[in-house]
VOBA-1610 file (N, C-alpha, C; in pm, whole numbers, padded with zeros to 5 digits, always signed):
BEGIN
Unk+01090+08051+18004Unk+01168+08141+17918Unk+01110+08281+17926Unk+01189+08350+17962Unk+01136+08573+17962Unk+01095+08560+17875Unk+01015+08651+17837Unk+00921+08760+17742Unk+01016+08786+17605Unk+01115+08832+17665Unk+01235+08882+17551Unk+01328+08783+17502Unk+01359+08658+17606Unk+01420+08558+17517Unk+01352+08487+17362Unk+01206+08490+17395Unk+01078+08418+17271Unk+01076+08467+17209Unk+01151+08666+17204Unk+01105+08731+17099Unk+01265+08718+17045Unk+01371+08677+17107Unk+01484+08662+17033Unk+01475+08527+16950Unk+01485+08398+16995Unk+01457+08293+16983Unk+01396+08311+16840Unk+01242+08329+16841Unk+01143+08361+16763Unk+01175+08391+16613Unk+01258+08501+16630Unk+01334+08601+16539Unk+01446+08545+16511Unk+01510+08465+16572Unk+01642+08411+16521Unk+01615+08283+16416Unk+01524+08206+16465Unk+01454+08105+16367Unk+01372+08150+16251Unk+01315+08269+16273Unk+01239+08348+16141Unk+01393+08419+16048Unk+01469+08449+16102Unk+01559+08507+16011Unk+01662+08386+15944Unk+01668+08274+15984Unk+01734+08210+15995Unk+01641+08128+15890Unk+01556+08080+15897Unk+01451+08020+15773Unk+01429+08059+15635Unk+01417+08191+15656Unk+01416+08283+15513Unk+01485+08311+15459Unk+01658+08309+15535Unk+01783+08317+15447Unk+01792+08209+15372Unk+01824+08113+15423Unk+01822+07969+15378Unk+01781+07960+15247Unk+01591+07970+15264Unk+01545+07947+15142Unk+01522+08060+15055Unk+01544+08152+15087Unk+01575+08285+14964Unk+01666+08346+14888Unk+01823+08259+15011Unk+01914+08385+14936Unk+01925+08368+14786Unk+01875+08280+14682Unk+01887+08281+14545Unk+01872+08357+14532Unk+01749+08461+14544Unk+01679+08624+14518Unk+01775+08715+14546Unk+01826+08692+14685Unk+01906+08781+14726Unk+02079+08795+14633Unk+02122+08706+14578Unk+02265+08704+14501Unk+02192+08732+14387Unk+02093+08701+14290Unk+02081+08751+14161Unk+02054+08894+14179Unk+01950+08965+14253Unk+01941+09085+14302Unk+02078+09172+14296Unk+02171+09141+14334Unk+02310+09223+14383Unk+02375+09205+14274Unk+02367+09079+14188Unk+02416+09095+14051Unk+02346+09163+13983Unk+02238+09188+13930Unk+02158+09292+13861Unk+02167+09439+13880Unk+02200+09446+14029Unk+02190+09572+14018Unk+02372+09639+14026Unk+02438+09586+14032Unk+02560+09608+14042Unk+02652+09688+13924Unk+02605+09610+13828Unk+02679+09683+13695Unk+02597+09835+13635Unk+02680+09903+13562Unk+02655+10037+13509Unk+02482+10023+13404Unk+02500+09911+13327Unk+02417+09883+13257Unk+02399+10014+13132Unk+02487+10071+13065Unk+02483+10136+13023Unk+02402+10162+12868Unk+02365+10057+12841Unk+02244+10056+12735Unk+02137+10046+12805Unk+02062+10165+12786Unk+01922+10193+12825Unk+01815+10087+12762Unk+01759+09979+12889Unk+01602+09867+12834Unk+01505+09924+12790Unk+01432+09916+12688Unk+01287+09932+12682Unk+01186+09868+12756Unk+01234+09792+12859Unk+01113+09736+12945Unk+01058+09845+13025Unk+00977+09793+13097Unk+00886+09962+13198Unk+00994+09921+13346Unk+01005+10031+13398Unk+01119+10028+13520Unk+01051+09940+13615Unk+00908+09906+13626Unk+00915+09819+13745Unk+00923+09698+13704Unk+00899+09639+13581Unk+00925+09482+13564Unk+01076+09453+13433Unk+01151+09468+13518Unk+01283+09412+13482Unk+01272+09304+13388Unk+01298+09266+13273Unk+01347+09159+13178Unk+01342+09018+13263Unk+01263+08943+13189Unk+01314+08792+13297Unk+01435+08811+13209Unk+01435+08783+13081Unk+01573+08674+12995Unk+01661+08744+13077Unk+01711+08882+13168Unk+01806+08913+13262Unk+01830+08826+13378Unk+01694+08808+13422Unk+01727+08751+13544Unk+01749+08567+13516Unk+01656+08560+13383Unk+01751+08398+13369Unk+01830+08403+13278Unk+01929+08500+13244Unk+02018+08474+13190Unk+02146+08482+13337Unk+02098+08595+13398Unk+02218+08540+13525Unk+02247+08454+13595Unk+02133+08388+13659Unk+02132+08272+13696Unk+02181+08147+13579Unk+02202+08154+13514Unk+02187+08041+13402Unk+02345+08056+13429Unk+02450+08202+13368Unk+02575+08220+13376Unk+02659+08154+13576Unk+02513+08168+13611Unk+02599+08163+13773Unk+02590+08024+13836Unk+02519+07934+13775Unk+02549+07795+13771Unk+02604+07751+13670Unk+02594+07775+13557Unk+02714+07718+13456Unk+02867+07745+13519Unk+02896+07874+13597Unk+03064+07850+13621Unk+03059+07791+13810Unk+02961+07781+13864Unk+02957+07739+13983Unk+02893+07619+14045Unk+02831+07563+13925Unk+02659+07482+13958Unk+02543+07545+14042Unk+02464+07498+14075Unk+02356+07509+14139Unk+02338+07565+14280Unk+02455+07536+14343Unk+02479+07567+14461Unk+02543+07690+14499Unk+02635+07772+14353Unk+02664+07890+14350Unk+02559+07982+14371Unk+02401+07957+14340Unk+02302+08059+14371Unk+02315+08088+14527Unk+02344+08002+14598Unk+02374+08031+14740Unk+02513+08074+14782Unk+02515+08087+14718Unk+02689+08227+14725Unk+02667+08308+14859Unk+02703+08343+14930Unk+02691+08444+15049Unk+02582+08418+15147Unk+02592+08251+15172Unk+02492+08228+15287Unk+02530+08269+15389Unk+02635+08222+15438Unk+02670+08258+15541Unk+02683+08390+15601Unk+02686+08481+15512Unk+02757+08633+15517Unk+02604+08653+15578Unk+02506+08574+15470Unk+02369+08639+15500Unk+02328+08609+15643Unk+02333+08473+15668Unk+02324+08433+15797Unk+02333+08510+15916Unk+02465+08573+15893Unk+02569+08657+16006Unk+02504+08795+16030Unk+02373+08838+15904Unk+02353+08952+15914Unk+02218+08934+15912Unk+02155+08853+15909Unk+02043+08800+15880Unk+01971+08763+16008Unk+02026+08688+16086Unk+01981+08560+16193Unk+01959+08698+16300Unk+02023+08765+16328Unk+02037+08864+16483Unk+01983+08957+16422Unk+02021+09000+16302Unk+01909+09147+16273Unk+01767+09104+16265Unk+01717+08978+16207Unk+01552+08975+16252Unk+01545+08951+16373Unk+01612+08867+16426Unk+01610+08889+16595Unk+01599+08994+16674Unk+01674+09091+16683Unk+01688+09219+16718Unk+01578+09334+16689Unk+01565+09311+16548Unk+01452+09385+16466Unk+01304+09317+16533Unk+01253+09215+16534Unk+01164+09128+16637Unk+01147+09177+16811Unk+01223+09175+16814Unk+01243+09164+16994Unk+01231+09350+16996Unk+01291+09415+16945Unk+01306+09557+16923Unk+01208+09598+16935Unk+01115+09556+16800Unk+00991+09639+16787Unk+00908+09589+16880Unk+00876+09498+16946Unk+00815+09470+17031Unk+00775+09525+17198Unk+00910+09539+17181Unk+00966+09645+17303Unk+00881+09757+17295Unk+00967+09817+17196Unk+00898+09972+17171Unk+00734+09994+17113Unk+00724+09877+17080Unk+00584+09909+17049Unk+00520+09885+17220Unk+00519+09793+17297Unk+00480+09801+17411Unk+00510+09920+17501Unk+00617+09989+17477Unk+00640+10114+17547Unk+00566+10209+17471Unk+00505+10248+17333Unk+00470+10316+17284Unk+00299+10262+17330Unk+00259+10171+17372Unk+00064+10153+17396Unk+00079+10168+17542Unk+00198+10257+17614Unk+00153+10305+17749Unk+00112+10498+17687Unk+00136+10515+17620Unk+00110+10642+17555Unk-00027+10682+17516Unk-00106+10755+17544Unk-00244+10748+17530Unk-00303+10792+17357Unk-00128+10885+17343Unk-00138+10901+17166Unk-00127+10802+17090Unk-00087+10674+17110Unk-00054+10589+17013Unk-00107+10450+17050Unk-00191+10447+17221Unk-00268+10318+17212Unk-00437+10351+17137Unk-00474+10202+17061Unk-00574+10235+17016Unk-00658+10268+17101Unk-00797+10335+17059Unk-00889+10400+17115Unk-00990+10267+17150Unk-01025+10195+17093Unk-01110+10065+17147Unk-01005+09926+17176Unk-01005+09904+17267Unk-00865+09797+17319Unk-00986+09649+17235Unk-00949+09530+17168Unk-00994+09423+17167Unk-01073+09368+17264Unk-01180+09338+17232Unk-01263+09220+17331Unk-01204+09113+17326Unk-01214+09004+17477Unk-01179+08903+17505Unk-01194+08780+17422Unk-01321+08806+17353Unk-01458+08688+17248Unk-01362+08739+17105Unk-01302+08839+17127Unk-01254+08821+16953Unk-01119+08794+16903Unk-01117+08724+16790Unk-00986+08636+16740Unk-00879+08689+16687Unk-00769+08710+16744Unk-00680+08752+16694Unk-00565+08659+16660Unk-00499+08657+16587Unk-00408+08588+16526Unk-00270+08645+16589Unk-00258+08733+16643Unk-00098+08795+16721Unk-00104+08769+16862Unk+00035+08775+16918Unk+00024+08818+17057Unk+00111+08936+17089Unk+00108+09029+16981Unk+00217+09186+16972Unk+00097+09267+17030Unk+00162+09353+17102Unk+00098+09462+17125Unk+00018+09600+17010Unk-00096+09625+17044Unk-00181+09676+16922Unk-00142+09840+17002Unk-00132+09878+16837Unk-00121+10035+16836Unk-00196+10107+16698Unk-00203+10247+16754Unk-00243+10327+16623Unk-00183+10326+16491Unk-00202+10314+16408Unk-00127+10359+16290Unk-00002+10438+16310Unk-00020+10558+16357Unk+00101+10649+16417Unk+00184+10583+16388Unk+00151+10468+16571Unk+00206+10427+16631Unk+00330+10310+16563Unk+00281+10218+16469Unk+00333+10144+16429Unk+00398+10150+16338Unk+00357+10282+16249Unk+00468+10342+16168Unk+00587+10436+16193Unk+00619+10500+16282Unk+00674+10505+16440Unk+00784+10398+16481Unk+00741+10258+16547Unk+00785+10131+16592Unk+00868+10061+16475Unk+00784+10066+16381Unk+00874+10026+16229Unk+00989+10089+16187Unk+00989+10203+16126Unk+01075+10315+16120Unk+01232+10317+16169Unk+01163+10339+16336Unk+01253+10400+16467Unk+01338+10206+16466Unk+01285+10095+16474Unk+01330+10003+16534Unk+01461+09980+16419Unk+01384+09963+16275Unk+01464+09915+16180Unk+01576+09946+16189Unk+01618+10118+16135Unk+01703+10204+16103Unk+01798+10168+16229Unk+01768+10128+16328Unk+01820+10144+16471Unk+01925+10012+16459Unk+01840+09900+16417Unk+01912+09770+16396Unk+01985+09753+16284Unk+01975+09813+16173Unk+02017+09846+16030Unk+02189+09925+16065Unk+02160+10043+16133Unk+02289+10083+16140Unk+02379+09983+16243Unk+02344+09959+16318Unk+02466+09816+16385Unk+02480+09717+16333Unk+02409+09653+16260Unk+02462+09529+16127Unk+02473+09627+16022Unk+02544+09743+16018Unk+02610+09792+15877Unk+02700+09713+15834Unk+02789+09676+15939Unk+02950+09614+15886Unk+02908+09489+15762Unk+02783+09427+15850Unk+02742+09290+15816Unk+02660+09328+15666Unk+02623+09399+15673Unk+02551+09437+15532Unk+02619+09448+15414Unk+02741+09521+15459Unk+02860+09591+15356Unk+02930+09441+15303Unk+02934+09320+15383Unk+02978+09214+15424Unk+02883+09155+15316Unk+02742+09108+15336Unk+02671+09086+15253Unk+02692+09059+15091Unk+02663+09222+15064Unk+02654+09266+15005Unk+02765+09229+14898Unk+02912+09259+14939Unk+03019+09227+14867Unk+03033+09023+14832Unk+02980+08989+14896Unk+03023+08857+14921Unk+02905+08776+14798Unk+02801+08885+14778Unk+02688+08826+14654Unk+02774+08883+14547Unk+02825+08987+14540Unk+02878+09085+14422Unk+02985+08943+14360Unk+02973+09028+14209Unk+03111+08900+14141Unk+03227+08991+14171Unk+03250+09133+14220Unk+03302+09207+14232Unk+03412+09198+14277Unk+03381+09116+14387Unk+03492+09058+14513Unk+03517+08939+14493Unk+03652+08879+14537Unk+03688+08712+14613Unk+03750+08780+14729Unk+03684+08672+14815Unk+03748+08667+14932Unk+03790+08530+14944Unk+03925+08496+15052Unk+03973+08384+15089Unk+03892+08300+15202Unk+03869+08393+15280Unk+03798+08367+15408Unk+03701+08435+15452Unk+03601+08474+15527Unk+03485+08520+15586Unk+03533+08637+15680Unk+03591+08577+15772Unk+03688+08643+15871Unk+03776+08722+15826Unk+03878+08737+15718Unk+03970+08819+15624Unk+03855+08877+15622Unk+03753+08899+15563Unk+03667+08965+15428Unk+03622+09060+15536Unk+03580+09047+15620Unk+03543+09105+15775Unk+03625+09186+15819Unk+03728+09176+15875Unk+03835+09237+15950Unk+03914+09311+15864Unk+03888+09291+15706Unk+03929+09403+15622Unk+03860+09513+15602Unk+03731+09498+15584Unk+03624+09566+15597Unk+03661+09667+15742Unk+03660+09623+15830Unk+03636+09716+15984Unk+03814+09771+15945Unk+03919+09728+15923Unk+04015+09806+15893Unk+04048+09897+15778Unk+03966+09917+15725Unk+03941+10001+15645Unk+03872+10149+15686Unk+03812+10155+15798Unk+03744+10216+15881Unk+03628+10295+15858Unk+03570+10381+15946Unk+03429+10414+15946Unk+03353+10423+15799Unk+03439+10462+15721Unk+03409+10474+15588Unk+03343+10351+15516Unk+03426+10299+15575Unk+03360+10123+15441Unk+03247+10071+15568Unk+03281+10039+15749Unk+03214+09979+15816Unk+03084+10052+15764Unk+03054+10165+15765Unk+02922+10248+15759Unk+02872+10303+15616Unk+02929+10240+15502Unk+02908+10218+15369Unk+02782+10236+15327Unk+02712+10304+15242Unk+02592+10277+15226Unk+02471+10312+15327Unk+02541+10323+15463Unk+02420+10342+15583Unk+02317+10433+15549Unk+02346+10540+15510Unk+02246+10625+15475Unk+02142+10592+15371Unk+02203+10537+15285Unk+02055+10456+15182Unk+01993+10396+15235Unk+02078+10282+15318Unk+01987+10196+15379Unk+01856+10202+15525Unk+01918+10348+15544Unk+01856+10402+15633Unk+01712+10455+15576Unk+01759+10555+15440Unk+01627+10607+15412Unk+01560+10476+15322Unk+01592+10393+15328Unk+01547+10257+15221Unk+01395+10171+15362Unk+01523+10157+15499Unk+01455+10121+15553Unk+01361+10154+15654Unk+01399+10289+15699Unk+01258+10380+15784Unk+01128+10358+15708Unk+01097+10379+15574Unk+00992+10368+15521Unk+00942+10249+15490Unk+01014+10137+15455Unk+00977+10015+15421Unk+00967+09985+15547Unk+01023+09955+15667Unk+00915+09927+15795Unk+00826+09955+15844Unk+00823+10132+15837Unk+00690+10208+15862Unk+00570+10097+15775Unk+00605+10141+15687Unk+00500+10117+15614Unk+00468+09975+15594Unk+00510+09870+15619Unk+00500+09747+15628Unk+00407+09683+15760Unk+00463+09764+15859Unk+00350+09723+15991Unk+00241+09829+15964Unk+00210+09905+15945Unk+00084+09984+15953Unk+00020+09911+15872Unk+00051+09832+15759Unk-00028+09750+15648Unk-00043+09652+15677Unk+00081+09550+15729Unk+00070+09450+15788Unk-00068+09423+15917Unk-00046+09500+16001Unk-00097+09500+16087Unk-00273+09551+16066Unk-00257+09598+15988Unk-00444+09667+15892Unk-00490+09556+15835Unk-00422+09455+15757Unk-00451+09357+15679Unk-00504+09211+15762Unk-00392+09201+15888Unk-00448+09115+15972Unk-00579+09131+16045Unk-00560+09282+16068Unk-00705+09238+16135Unk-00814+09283+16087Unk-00824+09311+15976Unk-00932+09272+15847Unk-00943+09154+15865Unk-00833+09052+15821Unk-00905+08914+15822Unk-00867+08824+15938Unk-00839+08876+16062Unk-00893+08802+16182Unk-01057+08878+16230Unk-01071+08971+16166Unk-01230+08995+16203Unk-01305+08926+16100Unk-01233+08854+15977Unk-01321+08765+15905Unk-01320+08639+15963Unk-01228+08578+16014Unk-01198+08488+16094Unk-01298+08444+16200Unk-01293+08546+16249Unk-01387+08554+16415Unk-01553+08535+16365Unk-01584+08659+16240Unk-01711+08671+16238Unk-01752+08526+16168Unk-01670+08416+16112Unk-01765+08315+16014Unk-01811+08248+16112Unk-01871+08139+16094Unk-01977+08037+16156Unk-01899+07955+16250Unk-01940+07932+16362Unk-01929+07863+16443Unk-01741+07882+16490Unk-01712+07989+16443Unk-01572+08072+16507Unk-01535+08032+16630Unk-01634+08122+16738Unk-01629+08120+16840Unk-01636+08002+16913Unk-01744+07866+16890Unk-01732+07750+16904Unk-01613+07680+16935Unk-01539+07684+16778Unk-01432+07581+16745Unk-01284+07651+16801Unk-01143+07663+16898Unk-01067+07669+16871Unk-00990+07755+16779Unk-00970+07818+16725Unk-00900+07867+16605Unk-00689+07760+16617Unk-00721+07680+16515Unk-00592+07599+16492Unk-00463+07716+16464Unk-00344+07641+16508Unk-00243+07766+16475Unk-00178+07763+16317Unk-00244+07707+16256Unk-00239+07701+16110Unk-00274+07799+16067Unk-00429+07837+16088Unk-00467+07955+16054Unk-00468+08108+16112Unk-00398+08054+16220Unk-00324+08174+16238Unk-00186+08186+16122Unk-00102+08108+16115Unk+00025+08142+16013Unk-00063+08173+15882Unk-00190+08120+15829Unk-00194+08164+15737Unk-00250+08329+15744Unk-00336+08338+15825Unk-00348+08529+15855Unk-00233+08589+15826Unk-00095+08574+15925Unk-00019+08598+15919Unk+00025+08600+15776Unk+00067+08482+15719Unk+00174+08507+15604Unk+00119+08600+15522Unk-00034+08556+15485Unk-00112+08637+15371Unk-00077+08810+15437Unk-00141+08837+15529Unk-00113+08999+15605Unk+00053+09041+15546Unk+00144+08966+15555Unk+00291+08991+15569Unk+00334+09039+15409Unk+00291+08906+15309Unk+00321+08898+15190Unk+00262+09044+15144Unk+00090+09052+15174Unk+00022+09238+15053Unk+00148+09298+15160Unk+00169+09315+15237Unk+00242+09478+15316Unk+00384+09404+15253Unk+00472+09347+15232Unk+00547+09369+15208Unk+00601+09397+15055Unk+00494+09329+14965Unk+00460+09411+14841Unk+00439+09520+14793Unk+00388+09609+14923Unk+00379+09773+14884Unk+00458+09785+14931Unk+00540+09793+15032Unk+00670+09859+15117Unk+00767+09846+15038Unk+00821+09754+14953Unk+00890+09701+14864Unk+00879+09776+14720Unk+00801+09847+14667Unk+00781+09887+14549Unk+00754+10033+14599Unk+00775+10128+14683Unk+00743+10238+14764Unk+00933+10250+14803Unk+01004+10134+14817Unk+01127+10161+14856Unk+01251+10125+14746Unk+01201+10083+14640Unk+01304+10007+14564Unk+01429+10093+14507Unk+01363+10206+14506Unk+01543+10291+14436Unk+01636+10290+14534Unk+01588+10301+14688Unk+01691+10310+14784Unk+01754+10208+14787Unk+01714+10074+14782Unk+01773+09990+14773Unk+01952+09959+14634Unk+01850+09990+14521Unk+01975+10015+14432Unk+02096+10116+14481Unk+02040+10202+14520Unk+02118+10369+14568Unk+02223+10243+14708Unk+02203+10157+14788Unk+02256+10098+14884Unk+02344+09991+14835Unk+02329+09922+14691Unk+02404+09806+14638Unk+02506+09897+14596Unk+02465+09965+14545Unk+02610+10098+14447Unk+02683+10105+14501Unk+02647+10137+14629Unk+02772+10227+14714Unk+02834+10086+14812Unk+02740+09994+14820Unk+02844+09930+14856Unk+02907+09793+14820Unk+02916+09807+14715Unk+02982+09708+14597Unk+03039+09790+14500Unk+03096+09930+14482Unk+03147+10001+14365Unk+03210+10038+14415Unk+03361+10055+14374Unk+03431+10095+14452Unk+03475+10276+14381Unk+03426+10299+14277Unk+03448+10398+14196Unk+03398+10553+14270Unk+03496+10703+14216Unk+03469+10797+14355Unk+03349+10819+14331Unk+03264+10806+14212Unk+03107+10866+14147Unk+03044+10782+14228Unk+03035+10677+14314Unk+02935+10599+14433Unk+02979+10578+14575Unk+03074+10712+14594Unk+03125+10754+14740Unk+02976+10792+14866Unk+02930+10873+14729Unk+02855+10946+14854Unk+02689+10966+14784Unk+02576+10947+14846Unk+02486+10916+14828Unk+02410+11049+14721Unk+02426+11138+14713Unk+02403+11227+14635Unk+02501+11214+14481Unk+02597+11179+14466Unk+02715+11126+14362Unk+02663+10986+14298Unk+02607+10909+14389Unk+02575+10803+14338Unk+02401+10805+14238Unk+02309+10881+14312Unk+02208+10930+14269Unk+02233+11003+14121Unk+02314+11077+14124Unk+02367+11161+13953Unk+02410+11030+13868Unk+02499+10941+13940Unk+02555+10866+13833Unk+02438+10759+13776Unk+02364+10716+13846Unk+02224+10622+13811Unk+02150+10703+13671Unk+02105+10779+13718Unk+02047+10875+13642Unk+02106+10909+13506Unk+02214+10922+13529Unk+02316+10984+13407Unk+02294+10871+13342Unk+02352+10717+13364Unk+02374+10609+13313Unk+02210+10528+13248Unk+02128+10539+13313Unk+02001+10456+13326Unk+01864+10576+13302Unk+01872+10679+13371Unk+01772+10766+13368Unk+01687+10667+13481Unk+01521+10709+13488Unk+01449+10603+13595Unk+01451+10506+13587Unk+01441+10417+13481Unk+01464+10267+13478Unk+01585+10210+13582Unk+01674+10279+13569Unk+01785+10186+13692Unk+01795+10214+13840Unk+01696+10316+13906Unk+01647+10308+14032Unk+01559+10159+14060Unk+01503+10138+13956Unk+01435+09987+13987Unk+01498+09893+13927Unk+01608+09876+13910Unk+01670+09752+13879Unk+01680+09620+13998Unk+01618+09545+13951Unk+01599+09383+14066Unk+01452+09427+14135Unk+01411+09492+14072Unk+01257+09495+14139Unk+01195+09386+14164Unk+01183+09368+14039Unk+01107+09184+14036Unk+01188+09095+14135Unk+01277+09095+14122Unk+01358+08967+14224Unk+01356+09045+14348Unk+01351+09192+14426Unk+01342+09227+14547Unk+01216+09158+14570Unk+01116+09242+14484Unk+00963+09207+14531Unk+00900+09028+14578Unk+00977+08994+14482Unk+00952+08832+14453Unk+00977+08783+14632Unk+01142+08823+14624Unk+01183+08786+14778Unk+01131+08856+14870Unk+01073+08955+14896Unk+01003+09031+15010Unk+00893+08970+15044Unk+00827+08936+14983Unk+00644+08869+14950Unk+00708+08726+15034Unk+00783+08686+14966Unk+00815+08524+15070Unk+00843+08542+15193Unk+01005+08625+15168Unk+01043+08621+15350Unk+00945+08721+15419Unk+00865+08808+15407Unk+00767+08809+15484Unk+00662+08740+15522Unk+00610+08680+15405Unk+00559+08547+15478Unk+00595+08467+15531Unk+00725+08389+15530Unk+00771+08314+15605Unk+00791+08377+15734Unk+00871+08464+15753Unk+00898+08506+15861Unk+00828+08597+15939Unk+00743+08651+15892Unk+00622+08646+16028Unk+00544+08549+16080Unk+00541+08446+15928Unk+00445+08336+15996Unk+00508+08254+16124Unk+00656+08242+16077Unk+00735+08148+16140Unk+00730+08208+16279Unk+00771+08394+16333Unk+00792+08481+16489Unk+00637+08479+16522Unk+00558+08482+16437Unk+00433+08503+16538Unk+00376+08362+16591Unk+00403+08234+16487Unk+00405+08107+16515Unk+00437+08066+16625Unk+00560+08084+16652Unk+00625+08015+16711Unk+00610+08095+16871Unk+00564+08202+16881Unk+00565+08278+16979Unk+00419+08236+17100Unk+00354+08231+16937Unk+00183+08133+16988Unk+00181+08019+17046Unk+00301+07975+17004Unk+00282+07802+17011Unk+00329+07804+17186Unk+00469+07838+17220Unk+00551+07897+17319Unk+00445+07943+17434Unk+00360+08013+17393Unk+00277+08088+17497Unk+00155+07985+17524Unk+00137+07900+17436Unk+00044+07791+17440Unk+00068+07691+17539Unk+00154+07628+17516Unk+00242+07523+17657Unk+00252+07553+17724
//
């Protein structure tokens, strides 16, 4: 199998794992943040009310059961499965084209004797905040349609009959609705990738140099267990800060594309109306449930692309 099929493959099973078992996060999220909320909470803007978040869930299996929390799997799937794929295989690319660069490969390359838990190509900080950034935004704007798609399909906002209708209405509606939101999600996600691999990638090898240096390291093998656990642990802290560093954009991206009202046309209109309605508290609305789900599917899904990439290269 090529180089680039393992990193599709890889990525299609990592995106494909974490939808599955997350999208609960992901449909209460889009319900929370969807409505005006026009009575101002006294909670602090980054930790959202549980009795909110279990009172929605509570309303969204009482008229659906249990299985309504998975409302918009599929949508997620569709946007989910190829964008970590893409996003995977992407950055990989470019990060390997970026460590032929003498600005952005590190200055001491790894010794042979020491343990690393990846098989991605190592770069500067720059560099990887750079690779993050540039890859996301890149893959983000071509699953727009699929996002907008998403997005509506968690909302109570919408019924759709079919998947395909819900789709092909969307793209006939034209550039306007296909590219909905892009711009939030753009400035939502340049930074939350940047900043996710430069941390990610700092965190791992902190503790693959704890790894390497304990007793009898070098001796034994390193099992690919503990590689996923490097991994997940590295994935979960970076995606906890990237996640709480990006969270208004995210709201600023549900608005516009689940409201159909002219005050969440355009990303500066939508920014006044938050504000007007919420003041700071409703830039972080679904914090807790973003954060909650970021911390997992990054662990899962790096553990699962770098896993599986190890294992692959192992045989």
């Amino acid at each position: 199998m090529s180089n680039v099929s393992q990193h599709l493959l890889s990525g299609a099973l990592s995106g494909f794992a974490s939808t599955i078992i997350l999208q609960p996060f992901d449909l209460l999220k889009t319900r929370i943040q969807q409505p005006d909320h026009l009575n101002k909470p006294k909670h602090s803007p980054l930790s959202p009310q549980s009795t909110l978040i279990f009172r929605t869930a509570r309303d969204i299996i009482h008229s659906n059961g249990v299985l309504g929390l998975w409302r918009g799997t599929t949508a997620s799937l569709l946007r989910n499965v190829p964008g970590v794929a893409l996003y995977f295989t992407g950055l990989n690319q470019f990060r390997a084209f970026l460590a032929t660069s003498p600005y952005f490969a590190p200055l001491r390359a790894p010794s042979a004797s020491s343990y690393s838990s990846s098989t991605l190509p190592k770069l500067t900080p720059q560099g990887n905040l750079l690779a993050g950034a540039v890859t996301r935004v890149a893959v983000g704007l071509v699953l727009n349609p699929f996002s907008v798609l998403k997005a509506r399909y968690e909302s109570s906002y919408y019924s759709y009959n079919s998947l395909g209708g819900a789709f092909m209405g969307i793209i006939r509606s034209g550039p306007s609705e296909i590219f909905r939101g892009a711009i939030a999600s753009s400035l939502r996600d340049a930074p939350y990738a940047g900043i996710f691999v430069v941390f990610y990638e700092h965190i791992k090898s902190t503790l693959s140099s704890a790894v390497s240096s304990a007793p009898n390291a070098a001796a034994i093998p390193i099992p690919i267990s503990t590689s996923a656990a490097v991994n997940s642990l590295s994935a979960a802290a970076a995606g906890a800060l990237a996640t709480l560093a990006t969270q208004p954009f995210d709201v600023l991206k549900t608005k516009m594309q689940v409201r159909s009202e002219t005050k969440y046309r355009g990303l500066l209109s939508t920014v006044a109306a938050i504000w007007r309605q919420r003041g700071i508290p409703g830039f972080f609305d679904g914090a807790t449930l973003r954060m909650s789900r970021k911390i997992f599917s990054s662990a899962i899904g790096w553990a699962v692309y770098e896993g599986v990439l190890i294992a692959m290269r192992s045989t």
